[in-house]
N, C-alpha and C positions, 0 to 999 in steps of 0.2 A: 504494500500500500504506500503511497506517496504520503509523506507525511507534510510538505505546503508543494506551493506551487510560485508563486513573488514575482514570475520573470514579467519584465517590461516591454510590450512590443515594438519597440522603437528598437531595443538592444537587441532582440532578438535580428530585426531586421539589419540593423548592422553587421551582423555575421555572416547573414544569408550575402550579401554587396562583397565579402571578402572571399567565399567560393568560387569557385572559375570552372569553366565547364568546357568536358572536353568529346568533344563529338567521335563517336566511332569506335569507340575504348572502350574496352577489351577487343570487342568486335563491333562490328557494321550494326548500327541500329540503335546502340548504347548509347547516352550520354552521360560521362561521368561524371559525376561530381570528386572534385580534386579538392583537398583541405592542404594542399603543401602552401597554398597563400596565407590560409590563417595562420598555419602552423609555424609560421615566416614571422608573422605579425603578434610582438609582444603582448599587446593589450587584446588583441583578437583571442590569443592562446588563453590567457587569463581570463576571459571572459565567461570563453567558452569552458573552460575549466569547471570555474565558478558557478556554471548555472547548470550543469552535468552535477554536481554535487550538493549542491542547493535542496533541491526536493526529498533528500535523506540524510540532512543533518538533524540529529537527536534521535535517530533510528537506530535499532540494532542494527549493524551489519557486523561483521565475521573479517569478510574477507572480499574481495571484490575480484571480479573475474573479467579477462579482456580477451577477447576471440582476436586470434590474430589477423595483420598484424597492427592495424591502427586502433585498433584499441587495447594494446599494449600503452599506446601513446597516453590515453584518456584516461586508461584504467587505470596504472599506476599512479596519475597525480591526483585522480578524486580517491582511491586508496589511501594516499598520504592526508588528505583533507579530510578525512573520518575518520582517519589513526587506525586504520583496519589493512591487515593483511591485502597481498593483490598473488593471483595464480592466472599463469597462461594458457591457453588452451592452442593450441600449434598445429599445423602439419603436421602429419605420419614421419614421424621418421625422426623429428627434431627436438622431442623430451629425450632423456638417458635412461629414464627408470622405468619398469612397470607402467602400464597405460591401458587407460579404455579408450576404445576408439568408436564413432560415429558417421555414419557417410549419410552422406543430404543431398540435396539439388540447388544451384546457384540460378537467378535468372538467365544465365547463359553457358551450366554447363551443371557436371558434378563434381564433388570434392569430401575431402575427409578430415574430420579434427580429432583429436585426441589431446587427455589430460594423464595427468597421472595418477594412478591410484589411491596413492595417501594425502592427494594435497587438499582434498576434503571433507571433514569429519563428519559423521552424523548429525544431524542438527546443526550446523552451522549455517548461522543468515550470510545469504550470499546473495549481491547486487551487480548483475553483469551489463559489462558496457561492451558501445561498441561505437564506432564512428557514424556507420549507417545500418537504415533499416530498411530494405527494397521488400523482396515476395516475404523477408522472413524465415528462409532455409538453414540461415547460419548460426542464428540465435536459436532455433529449435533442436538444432544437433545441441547447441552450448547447452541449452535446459536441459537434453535430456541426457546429458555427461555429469553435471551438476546433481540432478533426479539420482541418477545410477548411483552417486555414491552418499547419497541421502540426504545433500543439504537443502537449506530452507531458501529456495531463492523469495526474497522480499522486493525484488524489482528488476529491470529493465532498461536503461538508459543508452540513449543515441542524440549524438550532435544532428544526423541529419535523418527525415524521416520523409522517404518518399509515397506519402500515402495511397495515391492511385494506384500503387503494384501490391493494397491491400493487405502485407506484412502484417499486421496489427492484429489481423483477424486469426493468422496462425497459435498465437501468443496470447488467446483468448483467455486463459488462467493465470496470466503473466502479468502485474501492472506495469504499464509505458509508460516513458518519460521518454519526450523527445522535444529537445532545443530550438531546432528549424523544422518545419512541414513541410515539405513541397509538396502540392498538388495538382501539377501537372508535367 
């Protein structure tokens, strides 16, 4: 559950002006959305930080979890903002220890995540980020790696949430928080 909500649409809107968009990427028909300009921009990163982290302060969380690998970037610093552990979830191939592993569907392809076994306790509240949120495929593998080894996810966060590719509806037990909308 979201415990506030505070963000101002004006700031919001300033983030969305620092995104850049890249026609054709990955493949023919995509538009991507590129965060390496915010990520460039001091006050943009902080921003966006800030308000990724906002909606779950005075929450439990545990540990916070970032699907690779831009939300590695996300994860770790709203992690340090609620003094709560932070666990990656990677590629096949690229933890060392023991692992559960997951395969999903991408809006433009398949792929596989995996975590490690011990990096989550039972019961532990866990609040996973991610840069963005398109059909929903990545974050569903991430819950149900999360699920597998028994932790309590308490939410959901994404800088950018492309609503029309309907994402949100996957994650229909999950609460969302998402920074930017795009919908269209």
């Amino acid at each position: 559950m979201l415990c506030a909500e505070g963000l101002r649409l004006s700031d919001t809107e300033s983030l969305s002006k620092v995104l850049r968009d890249v026609v054709d990427f990955p493949k023919s028909g995509i538009v991507f959305k590129d965060i390496t300009p915010l990520l460039a921009d001091p006050a943009a990163l902080s921003l966006a930080v800030e308000f990724l982290t906002q909606p779950y302060r005075g929450c439990p969380v545990d540990v916070v979890v970032g699907a690779e690998s831009r939300g590695f970037i996300f994860g770790t610093a709203v992690a340090r903002n609620l003094s709560a552990g932070f666990v990656p979830i990677r590629k096949p191939g690229k933890l060392p220890c023991k692992t559960r592993r997951v395969e999903y569907e991408l809006e433009y392809g398949t792929d596989a995540l995996e975590i490690h076994e011990d990096a989550i306790k039972p019961g532990m509240k866990v609040l996973l980020i991610d840069d963005l949120l398109a059909t929903g495929g990545t974050m569903v593998a991430c819950c149900e790696l999360v699920k597998s080894l028994q932790g309590d996810i308490v939410g959901a966060a994404f800088l950018i949430e492309l609503s029309f590719l309907n994402g949100r509806e996957k994650l229909a037990d999950i609460p969302i928080h998402s920074v930017i909308k795009i919908n269209d």
